[in-house]
VOPAGU-2260 file (C-alpha; in pm, 1 decimal, decimal comma):
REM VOPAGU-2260
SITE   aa  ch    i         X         Y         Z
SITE  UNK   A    0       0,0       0,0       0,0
SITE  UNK   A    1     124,4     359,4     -61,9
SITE  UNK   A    2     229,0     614,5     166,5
SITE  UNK   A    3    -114,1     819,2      -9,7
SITE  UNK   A    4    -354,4     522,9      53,8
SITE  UNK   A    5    -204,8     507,8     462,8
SITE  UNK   A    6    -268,6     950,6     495,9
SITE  UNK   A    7    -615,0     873,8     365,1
SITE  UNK   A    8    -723,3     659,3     605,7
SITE  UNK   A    9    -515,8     806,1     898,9
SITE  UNK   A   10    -753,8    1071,9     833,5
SITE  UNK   A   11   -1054,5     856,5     784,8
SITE  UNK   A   12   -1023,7     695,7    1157,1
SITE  UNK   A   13    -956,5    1059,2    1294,5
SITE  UNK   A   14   -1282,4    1196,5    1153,0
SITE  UNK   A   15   -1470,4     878,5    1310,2
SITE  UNK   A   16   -1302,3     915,6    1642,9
SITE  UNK   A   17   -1364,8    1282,4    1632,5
SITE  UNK   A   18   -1751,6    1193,4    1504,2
SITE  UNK   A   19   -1808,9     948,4    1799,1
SITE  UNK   A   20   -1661,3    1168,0    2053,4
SITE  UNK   A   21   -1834,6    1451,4    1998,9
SITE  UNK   A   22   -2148,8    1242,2    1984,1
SITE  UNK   A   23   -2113,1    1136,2    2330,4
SITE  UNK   A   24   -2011,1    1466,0    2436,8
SITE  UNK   A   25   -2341,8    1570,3    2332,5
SITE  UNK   A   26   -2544,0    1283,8    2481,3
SITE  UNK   A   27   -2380,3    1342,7    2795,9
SITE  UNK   A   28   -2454,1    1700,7    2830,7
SITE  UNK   A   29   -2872,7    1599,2    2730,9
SITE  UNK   A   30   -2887,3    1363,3    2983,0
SITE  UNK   A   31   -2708,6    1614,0    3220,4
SITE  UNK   A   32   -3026,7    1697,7    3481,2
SITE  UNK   A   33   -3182,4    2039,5    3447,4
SITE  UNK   A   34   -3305,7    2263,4    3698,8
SITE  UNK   A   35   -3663,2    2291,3    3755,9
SITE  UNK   A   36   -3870,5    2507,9    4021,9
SITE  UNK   A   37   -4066,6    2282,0    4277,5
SITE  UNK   A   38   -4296,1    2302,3    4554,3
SITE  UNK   A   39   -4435,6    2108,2    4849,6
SITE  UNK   A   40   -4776,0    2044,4    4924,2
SITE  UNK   A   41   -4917,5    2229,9    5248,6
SITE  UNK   A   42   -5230,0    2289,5    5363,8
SITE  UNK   A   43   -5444,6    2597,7    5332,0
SITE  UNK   A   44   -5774,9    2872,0    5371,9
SITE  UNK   A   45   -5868,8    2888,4    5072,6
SITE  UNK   A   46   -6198,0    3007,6    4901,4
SITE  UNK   A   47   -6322,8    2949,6    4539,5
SITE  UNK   A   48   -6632,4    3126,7    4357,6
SITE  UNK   A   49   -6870,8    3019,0    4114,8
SITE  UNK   A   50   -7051,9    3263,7    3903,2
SITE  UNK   A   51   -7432,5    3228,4    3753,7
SITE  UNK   A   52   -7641,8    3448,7    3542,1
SITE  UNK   A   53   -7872,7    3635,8    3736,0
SITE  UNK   A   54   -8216,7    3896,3    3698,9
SITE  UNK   A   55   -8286,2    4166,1    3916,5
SITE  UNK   A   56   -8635,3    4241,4    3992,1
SITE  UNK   A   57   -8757,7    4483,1    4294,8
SITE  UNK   A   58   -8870,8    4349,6    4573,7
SITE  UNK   A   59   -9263,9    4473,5    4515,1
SITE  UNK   A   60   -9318,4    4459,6    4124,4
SITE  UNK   A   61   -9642,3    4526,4    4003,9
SITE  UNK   A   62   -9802,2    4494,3    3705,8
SITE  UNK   A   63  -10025,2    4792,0    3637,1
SITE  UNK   A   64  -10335,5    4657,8    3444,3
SITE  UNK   A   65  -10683,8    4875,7    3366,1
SITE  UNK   A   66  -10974,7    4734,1    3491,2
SITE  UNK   A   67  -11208,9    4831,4    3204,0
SITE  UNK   A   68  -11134,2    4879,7    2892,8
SITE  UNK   A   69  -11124,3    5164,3    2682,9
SITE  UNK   A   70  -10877,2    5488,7    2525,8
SITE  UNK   A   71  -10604,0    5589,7    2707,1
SITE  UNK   A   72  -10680,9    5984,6    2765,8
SITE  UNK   A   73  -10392,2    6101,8    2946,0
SITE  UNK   A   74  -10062,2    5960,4    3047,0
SITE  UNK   A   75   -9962,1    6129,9    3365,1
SITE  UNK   A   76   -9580,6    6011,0    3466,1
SITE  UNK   A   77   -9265,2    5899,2    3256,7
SITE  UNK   A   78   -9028,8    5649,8    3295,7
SITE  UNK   A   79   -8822,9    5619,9    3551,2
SITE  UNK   A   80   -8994,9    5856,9    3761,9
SITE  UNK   A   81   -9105,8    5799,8    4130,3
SITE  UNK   A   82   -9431,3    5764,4    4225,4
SITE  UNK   A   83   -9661,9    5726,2    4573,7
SITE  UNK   A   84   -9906,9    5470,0    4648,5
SITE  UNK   A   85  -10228,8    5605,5    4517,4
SITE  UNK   A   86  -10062,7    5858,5    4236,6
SITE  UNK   A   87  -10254,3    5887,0    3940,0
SITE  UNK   A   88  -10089,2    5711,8    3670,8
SITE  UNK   A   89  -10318,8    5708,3    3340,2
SITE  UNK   A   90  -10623,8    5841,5    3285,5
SITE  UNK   A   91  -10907,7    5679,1    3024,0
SITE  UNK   A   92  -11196,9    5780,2    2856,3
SITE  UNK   A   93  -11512,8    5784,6    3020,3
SITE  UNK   A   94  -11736,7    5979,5    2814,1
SITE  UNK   A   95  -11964,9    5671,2    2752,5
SITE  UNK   A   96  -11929,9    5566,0    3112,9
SITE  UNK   A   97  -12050,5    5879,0    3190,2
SITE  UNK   A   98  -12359,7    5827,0    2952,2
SITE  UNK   A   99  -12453,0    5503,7    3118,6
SITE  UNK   A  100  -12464,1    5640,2    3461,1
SITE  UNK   A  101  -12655,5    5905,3    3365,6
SITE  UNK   A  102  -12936,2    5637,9    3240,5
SITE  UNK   A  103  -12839,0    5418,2    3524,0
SITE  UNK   A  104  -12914,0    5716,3    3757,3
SITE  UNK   A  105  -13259,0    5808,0    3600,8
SITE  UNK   A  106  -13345,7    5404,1    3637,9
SITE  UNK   A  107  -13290,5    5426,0    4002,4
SITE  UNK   A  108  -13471,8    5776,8    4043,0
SITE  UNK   A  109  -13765,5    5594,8    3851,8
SITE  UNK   A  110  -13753,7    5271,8    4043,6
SITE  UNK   A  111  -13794,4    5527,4    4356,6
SITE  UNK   A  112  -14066,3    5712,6    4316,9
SITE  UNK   A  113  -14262,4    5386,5    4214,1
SITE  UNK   A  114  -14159,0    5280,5    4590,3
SITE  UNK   A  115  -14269,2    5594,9    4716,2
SITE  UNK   A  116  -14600,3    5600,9    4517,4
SITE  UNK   A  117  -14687,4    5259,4    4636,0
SITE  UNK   A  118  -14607,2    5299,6    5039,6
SITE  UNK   A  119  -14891,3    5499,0    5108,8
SITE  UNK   A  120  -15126,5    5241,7    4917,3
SITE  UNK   A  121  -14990,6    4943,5    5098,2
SITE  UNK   A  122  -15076,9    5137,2    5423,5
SITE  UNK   A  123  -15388,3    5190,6    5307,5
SITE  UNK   A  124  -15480,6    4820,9    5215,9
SITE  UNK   A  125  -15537,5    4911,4    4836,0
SITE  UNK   A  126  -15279,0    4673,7    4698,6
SITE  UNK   A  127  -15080,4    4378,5    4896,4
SITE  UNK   A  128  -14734,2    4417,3    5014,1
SITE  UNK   A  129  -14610,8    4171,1    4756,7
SITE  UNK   A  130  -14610,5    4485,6    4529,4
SITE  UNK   A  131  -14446,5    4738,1    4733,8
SITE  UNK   A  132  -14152,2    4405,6    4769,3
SITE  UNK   A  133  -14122,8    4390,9    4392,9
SITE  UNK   A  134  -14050,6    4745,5    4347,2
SITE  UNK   A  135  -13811,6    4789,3    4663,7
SITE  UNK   A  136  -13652,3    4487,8    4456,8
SITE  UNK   A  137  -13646,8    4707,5    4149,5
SITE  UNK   A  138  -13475,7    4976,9    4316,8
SITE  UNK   A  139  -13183,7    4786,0    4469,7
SITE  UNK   A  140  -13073,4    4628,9    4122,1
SITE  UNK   A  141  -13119,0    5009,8    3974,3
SITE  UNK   A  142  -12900,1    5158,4    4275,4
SITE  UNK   A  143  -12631,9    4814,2    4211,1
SITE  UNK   A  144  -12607,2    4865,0    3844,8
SITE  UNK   A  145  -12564,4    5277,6    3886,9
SITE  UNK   A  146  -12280,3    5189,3    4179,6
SITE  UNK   A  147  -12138,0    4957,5    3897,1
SITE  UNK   A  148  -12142,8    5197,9    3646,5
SITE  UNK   A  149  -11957,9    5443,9    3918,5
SITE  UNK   A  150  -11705,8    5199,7    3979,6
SITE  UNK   A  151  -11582,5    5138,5    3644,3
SITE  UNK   A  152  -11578,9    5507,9    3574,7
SITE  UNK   A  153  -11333,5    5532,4    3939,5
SITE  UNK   A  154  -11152,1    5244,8    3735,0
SITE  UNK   A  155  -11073,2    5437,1    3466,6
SITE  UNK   A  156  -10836,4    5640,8    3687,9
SITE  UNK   A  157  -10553,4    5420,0    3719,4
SITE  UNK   A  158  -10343,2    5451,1    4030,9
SITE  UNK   A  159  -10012,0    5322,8    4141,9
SITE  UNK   A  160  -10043,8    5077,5    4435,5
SITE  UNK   A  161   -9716,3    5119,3    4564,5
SITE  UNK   A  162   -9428,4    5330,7    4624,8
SITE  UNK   A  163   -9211,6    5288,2    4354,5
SITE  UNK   A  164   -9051,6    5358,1    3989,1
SITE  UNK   A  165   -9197,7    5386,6    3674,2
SITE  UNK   A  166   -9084,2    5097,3    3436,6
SITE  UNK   A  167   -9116,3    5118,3    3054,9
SITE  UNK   A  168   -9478,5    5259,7    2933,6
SITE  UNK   A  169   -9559,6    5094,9    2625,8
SITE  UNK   A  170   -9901,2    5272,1    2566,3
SITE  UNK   A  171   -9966,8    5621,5    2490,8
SITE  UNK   A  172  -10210,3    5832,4    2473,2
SITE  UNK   A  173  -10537,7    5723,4    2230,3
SITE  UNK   A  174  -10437,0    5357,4    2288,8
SITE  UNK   A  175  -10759,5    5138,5    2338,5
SITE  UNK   A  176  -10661,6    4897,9    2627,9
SITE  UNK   A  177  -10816,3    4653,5    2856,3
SITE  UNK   A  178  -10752,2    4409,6    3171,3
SITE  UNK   A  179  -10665,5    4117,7    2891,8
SITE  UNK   A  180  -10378,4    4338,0    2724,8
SITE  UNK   A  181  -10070,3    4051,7    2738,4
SITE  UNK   A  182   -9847,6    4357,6    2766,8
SITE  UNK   A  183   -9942,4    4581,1    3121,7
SITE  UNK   A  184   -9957,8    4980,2    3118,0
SITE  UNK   A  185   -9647,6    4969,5    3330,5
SITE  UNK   A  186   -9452,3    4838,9    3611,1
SITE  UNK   A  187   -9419,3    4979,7    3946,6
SITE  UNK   A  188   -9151,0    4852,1    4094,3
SITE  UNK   A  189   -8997,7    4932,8    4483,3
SITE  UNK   A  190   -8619,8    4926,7    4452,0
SITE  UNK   A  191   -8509,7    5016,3    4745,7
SITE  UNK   A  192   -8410,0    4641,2    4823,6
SITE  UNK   A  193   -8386,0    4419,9    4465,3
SITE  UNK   A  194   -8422,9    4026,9    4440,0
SITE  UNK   A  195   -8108,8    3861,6    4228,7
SITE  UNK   A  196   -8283,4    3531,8    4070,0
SITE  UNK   A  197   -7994,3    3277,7    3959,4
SITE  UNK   A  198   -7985,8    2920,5    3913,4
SITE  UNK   A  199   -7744,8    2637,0    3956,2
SITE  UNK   A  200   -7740,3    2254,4    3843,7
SITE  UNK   A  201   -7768,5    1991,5    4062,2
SITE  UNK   A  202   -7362,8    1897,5    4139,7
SITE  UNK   A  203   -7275,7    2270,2    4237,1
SITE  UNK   A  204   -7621,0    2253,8    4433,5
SITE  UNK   A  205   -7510,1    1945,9    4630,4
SITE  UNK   A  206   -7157,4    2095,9    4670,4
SITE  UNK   A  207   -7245,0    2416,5    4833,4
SITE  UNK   A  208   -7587,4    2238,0    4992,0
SITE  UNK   A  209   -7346,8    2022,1    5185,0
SITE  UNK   A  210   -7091,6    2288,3    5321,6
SITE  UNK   A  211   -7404,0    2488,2    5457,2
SITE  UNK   A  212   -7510,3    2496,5    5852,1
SITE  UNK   A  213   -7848,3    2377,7    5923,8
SITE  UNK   A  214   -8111,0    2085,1    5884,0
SITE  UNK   A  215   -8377,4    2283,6    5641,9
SITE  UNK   A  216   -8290,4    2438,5    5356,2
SITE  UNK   A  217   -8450,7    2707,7    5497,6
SITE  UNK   A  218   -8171,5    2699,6    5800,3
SITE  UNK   A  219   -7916,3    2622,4    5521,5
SITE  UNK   A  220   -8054,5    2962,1    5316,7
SITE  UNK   A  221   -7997,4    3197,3    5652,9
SITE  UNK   A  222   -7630,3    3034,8    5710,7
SITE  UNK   A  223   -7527,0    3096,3    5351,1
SITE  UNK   A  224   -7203,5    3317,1    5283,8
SITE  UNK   A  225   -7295,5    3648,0    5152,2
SITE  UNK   A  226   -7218,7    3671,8    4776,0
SITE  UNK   A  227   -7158,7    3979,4    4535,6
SITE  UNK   A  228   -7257,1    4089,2    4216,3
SITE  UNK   A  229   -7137,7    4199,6    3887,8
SITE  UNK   A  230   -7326,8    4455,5    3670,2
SITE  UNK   A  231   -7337,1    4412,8    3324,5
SITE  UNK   A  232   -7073,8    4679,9    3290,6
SITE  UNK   A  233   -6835,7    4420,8    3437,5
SITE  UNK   A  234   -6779,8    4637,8    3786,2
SITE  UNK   A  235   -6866,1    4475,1    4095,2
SITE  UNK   A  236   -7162,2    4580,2    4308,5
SITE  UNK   A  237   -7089,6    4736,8    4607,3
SITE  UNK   A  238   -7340,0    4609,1    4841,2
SITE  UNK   A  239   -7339,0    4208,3    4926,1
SITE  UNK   A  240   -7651,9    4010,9    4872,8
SITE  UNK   A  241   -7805,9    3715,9    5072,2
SITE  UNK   A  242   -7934,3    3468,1    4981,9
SITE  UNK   A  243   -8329,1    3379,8    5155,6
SITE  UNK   A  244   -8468,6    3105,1    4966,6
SITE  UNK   A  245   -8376,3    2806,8    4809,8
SITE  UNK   A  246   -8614,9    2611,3    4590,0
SITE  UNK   A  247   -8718,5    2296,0    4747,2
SITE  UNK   A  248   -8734,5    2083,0    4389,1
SITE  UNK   A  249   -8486,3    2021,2    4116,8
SITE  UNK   A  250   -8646,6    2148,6    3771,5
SITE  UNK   A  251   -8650,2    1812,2    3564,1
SITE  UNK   A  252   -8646,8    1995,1    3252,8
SITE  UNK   A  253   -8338,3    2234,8    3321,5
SITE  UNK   A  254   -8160,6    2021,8    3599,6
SITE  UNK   A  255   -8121,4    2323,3    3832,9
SITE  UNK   A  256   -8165,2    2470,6    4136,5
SITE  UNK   A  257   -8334,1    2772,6    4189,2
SITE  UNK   A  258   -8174,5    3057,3    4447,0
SITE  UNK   A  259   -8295,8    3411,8    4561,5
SITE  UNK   A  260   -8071,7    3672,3    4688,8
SITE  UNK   A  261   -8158,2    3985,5    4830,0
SITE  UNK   A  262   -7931,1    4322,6    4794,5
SITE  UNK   A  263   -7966,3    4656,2    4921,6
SITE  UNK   A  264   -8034,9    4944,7    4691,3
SITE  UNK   A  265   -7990,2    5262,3    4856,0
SITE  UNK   A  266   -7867,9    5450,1    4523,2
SITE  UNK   A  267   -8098,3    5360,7    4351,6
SITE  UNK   A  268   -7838,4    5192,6    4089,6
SITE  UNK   A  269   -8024,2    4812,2    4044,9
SITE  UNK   A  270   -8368,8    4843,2    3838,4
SITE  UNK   A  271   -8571,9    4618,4    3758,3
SITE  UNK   A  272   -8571,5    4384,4    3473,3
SITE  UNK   A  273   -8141,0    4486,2    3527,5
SITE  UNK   A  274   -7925,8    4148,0    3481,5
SITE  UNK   A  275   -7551,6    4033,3    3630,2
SITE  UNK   A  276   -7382,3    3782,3    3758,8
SITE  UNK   A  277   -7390,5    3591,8    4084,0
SITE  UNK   A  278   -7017,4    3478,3    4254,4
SITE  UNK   A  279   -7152,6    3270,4    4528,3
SITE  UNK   A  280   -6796,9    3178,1    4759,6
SITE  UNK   A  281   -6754,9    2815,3    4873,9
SITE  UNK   A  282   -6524,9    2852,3    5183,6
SITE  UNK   A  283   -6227,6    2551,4    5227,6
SITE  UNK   A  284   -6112,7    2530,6    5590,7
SITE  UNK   A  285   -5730,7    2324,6    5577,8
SITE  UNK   A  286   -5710,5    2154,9    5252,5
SITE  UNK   A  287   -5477,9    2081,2    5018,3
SITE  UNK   A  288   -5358,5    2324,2    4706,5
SITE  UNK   A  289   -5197,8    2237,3    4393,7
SITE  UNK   A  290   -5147,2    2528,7    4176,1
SITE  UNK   A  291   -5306,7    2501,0    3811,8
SITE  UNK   A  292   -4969,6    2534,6    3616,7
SITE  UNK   A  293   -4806,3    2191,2    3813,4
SITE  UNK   A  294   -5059,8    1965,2    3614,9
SITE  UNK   A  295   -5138,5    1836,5    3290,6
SITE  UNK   A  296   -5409,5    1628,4    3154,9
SITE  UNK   A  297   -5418,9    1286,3    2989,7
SITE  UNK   A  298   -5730,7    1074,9    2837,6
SITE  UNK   A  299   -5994,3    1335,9    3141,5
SITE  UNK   A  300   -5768,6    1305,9    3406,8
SITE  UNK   A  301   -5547,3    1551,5    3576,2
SITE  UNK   A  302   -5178,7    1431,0    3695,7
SITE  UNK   A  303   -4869,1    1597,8    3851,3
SITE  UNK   A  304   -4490,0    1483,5    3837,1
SITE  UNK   A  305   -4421,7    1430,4    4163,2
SITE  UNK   A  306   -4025,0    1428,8    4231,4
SITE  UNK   A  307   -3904,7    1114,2    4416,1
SITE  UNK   A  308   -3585,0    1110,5    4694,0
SITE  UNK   A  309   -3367,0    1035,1    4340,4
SITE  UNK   A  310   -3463,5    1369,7    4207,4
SITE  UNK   A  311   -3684,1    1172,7    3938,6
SITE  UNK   A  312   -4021,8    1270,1    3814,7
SITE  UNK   A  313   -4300,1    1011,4    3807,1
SITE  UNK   A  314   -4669,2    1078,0    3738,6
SITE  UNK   A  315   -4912,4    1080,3    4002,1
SITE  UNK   A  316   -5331,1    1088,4    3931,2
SITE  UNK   A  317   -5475,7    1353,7    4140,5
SITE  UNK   A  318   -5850,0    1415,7    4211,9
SITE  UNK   A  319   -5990,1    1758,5    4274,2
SITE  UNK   A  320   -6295,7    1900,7    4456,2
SITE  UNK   A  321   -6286,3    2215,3    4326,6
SITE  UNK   A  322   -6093,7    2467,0    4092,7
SITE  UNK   A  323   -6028,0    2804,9    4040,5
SITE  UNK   A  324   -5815,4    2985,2    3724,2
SITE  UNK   A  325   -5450,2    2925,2    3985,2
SITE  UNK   A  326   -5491,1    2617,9    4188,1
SITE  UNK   A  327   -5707,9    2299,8    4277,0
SITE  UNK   A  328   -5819,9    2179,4    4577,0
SITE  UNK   A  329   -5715,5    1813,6    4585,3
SITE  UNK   A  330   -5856,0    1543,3    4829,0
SITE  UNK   A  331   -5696,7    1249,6    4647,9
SITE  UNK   A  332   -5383,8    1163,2    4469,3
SITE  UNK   A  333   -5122,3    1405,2    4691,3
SITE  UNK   A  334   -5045,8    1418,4    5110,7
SITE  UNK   A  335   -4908,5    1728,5    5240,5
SITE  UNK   A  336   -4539,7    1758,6    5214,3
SITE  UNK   A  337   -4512,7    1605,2    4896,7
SITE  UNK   A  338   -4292,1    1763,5    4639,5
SITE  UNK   A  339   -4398,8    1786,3    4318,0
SITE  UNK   A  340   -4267,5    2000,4    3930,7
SITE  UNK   A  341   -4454,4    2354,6    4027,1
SITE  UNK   A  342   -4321,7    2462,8    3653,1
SITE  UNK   A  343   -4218,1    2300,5    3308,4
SITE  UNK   A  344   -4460,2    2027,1    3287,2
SITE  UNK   A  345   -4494,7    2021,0    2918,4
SITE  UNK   A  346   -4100,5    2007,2    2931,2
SITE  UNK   A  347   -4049,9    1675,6    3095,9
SITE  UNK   A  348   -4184,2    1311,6    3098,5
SITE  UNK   A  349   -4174,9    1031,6    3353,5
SITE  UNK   A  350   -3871,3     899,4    3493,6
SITE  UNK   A  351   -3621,7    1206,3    3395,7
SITE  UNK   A  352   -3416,9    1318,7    3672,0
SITE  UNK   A  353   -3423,3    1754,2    3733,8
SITE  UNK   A  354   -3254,7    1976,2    3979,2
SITE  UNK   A  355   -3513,4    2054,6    4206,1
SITE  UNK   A  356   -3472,1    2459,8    4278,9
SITE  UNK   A  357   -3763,6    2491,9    4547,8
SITE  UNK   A  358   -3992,0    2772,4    4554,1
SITE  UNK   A  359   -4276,8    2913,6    4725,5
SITE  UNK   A  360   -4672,4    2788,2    4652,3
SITE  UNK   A  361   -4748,5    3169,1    4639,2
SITE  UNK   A  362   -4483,0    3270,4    4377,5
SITE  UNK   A  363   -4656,3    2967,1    4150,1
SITE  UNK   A  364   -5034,2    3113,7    4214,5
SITE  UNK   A  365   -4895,2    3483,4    4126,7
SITE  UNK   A  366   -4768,6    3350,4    3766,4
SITE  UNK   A  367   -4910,8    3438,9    3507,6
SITE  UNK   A  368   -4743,0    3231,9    3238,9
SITE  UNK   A  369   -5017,7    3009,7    3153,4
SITE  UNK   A  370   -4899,3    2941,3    2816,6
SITE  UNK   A  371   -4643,8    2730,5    2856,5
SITE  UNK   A  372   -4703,4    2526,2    3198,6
């Protein structure tokens, strides 16, 4: 072989060597554990909040129907404005009430001078009592059927029968209405205290149903944490609601629970027919908290990497009572004290070691990189 043929594969082996070294170099330094931020399990106070759509109606809301029917003549408040119990609200046309009571009066003025014309004559024993009856008779029905007449004309002054505000007034003036309108004159509602209507289904009603003092529901109602409310601008309503009643059945065509919650209005700022949200609080005495970004989910169930005495991760099936946006409140899968990957879950797998760098719970809940857990 020539000197050539001996340089060429001098340098042949060289590259290898230099191939396969570098090779292992590399594998070395991936399977070189990386540091990872950890926590340990502990213990804590915590509560969560669900929220439910909710309508706000006052606490007296009534429907303002006429009692007769006939053309609205005059509509004597606006919207929104405050009225007394008794104010005059609309006014209707009574011209042809007014006609019949003036026929209904002659009737009765007839039916009593027939009574008086026959008195005298029953004294006398010219005619038998039985005819002095039948006219008294006649005189009563005329007298009914003119205080009838007066009554539906009073009717046609409708008043408010509460304290209250105005709602919308979807009639105006030369409307023809009546007591079977589908749509009332108006609303009166009393705001000064407002009912928050809201519903739940039947797992968050057993949930919070359980948690609650008392035997009753009507015990449980009265023991209830006070929840808040946010307005449909997103702000939160300054005044806390609480909640009286509780709905004894579970609608079986919705599957939920019915709640009411009662909030003070002194400003005035709730109305009725309003709408917002309910956060009713579910209070957790000493329990344990994982935060949301140490777990991942696999085929509906959630898991963390737990890190064993070797520094090793190995997955661990948790179970969870409750959640919020930052952490879960576990009752199976975890004991306090464990230490578990508080960061970088997407980043590992089962069975690779880490250097644990241990960190607080409440540095993990104040993160706000939820992109990449």
């Amino acid at each position: 072989m020539s000197f050539k043929f001996y340089s060429k594969l001098t340098v042949v082996i060289s590259v290898f060597f230099l191939l396969t070294g570098c090779a292992e170099k590399k594998q070395q330094q991936e399977q070189q554990p990386m540091p990872f931020p950890t926590v340990k399990i502990e213990k804590r106070d915590v509560t969560t909040y669900k929220s439910y759509p909710a309508s706000i109606q006052g606490e007296v809301s009534s429907e303002i129907r006429p009692k007769v029917s006939g053309y609205i003549q005059d509509v004597l408040v606006d919207e929104g404005e405050k009225v007394k119990k008794g104010q005059l609200l609309f006014r209707l046309e009574t011209e042809s009430l007014t006609q019949d009571a003036d026929a209904a009066k002659a009737s009765v003025d007839v039916a009593q001078v027939e009574v008086d014309r026959l008195k005298p004559l029953v004294e006398k024993g010219i005619i038998s009592k039985v005819q002095l009856e039948t006219a008294k008779a006649n005189l009563a029905q005329a007298k009914s059927n003119y205080n009838s007449i007066n009554a539906n004309i009073n009717y046609a002054a409708v008043k408010s029968p509460v304290d209250g505000v105005v709602g919308s007034i979807p009639f105006r003036r030369g409307a023809l209405v009546s007591a079977t309108n589908r749509v009332p004159l108006t609303t009166v509602s009393s705001i000064e205290r407002v009912y928050a209507f809201f519903s739940m289904n039947e797992k968050d009603f057993i949930s919070i149903i359980r948690n609650m003092k008392g035997e009753t529901l009507d015990e449980k109602a009265k023991n209830t944490n006070k929840v808040s409310l946010i307005l449909a601008d997103g702000s939160t309503y300054e005044e806390e609601g609480t909640v009286e009643t509780i709905t004894g059945n579970i609608d079986p065509q919705t599957g939920t629970v019915s709640f009411r919650a009662t909030f003070e209005n002194p400003k005035g700022i709730l109305r009725s027919g309003s709408s917002g949200t309910i956060k009713v609080p579910q209070i957790y005495e000493s329990v344990l908290v994982v935060p949301s970004l140490s777990t991942f989910e696999q085929q509906g169930k959630k898991f963390v990497y737990k890190v064993a005495e070797n520094d090793s991760l190995y997955e661990a099936s948790i179970k969870s009572i409750d959640e919020t946006d930052k952490f879960l409140v576990v009752k199976e899968g975890i004991e306090e004290g464990d230490e578990i990957l508080a960061k970088g879950v997407g980043k590992v797998q089962s069975g690779m070691k880490i250097v644990p760098q241990p960190t607080s719970l409440d540095s993990i809940f104040n993160s706000f990189d939820t992109v990449f857990k």
